[in-house]
N, C-alpha and C positions, 0 to 999 in steps of 0.2 A: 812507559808504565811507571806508576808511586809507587813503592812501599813506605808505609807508613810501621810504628812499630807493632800496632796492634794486628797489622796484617800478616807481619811476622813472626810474631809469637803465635800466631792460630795458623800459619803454614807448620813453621815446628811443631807444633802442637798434635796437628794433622798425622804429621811425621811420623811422630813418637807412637798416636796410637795406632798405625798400620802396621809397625813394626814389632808393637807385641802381639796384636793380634795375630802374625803370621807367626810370631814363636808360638804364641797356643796354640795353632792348628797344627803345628807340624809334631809338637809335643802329642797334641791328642791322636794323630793319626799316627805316630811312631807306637805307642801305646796298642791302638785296635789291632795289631796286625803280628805285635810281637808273639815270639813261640813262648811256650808255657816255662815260665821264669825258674820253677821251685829248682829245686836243690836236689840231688840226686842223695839216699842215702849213707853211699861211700863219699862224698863230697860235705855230708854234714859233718861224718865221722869224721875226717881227714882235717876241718874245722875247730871244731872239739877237743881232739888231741893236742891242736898247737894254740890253743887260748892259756893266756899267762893273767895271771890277777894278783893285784899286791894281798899280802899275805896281812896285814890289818885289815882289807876288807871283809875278809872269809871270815876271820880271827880273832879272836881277843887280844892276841899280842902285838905290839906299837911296832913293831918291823915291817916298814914299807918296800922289800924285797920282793921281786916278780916272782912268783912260781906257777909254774906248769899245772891247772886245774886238773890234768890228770893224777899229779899226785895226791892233791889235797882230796883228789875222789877215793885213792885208793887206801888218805891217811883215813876218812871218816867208815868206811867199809869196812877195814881193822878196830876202831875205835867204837865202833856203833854212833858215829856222829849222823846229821843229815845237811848242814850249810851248805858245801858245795854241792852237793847232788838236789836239793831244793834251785840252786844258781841251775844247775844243768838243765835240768826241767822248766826253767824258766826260757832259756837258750833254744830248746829244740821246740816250746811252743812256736816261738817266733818261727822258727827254720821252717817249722812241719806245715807254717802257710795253713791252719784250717784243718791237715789231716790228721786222720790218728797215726800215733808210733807207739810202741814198746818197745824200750830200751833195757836189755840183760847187761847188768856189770857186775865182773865174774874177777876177785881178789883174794887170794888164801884161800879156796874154793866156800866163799861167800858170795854167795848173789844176792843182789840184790835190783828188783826191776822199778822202771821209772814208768809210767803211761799206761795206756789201758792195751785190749788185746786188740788186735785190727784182723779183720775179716775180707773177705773178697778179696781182690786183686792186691798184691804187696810189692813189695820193692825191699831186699834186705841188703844190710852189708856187714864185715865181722871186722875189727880190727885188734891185734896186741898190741899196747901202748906200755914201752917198759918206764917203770918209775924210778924214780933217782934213790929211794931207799932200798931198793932190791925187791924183784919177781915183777910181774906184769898183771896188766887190769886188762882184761879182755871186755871189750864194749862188742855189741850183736843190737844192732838197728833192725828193725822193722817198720816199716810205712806203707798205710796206703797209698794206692796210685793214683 
């Protein structure tokens, strides 16, 4: 038997496309069969509370220092701000996958709620997140199922 180079490079050729086509299918059929992905309430919470963002993000001020988005939630709840809590509601769009949530966050007993009200079947979770300036933000999830 010849090879020639041209019959070589269209064996490799061959090759290569059997090889992705079997990661596609395996991809797509790993996909149909998975359990339902989302994020349980107390799992978004527990997310939430340990998300750190530099502090000129949020900020006007040049201090590129990590902080805890739950203080900066519970600096603008004192302050009447809305920046990080605009971030937050950006955050649990994503999380809530398509569902509805309402989010209570409760500082110096101010609340203030993020999301619309959800109906039917829910899924809640509560958590205290103590902040580095003293007292705590208590966050109270709700989602549909």
């Amino acid at each position: 038997m010849v090879l020639n180079r041209r019959g070589m490079i269209g064996m490799v050729d061959a090759m290569a496309f059997i090889i992705i086509i079997a990661v596609a299918l395996s991809v797509t059929i790993s996909y149909m069969d998975a359990p339902d992905w989302r994020d349980s309430s107390g799992d978004i919470l527990d997310t939430v509370s340990g998300v750190e963002v530099r502090l000129s993000d949020m900020t006007d001020l040049e201090d590129d220092s990590l902080v805890f988005l739950t203080d900066l939630i519970a600096f603008d709840i004192r302050n009447g701000g809305h920046g990080s809590i605009d971030y937050l509601a950006q955050i649990l769009d994503v999380y809530s996958s398509g569902r509805g949530y309402h989010l209570e966050l409760t500082f110096d007993d101010v609340t203030i709620s993020v999301g619309v009200d959800v109906e039917g079947d829910t899924t809640f979770a509560h958590r205290d997140v103590f902040v580095s300036t003293g007292g705590k933000l208590a966050m109270r999830l709700t989602m549909a199922s």
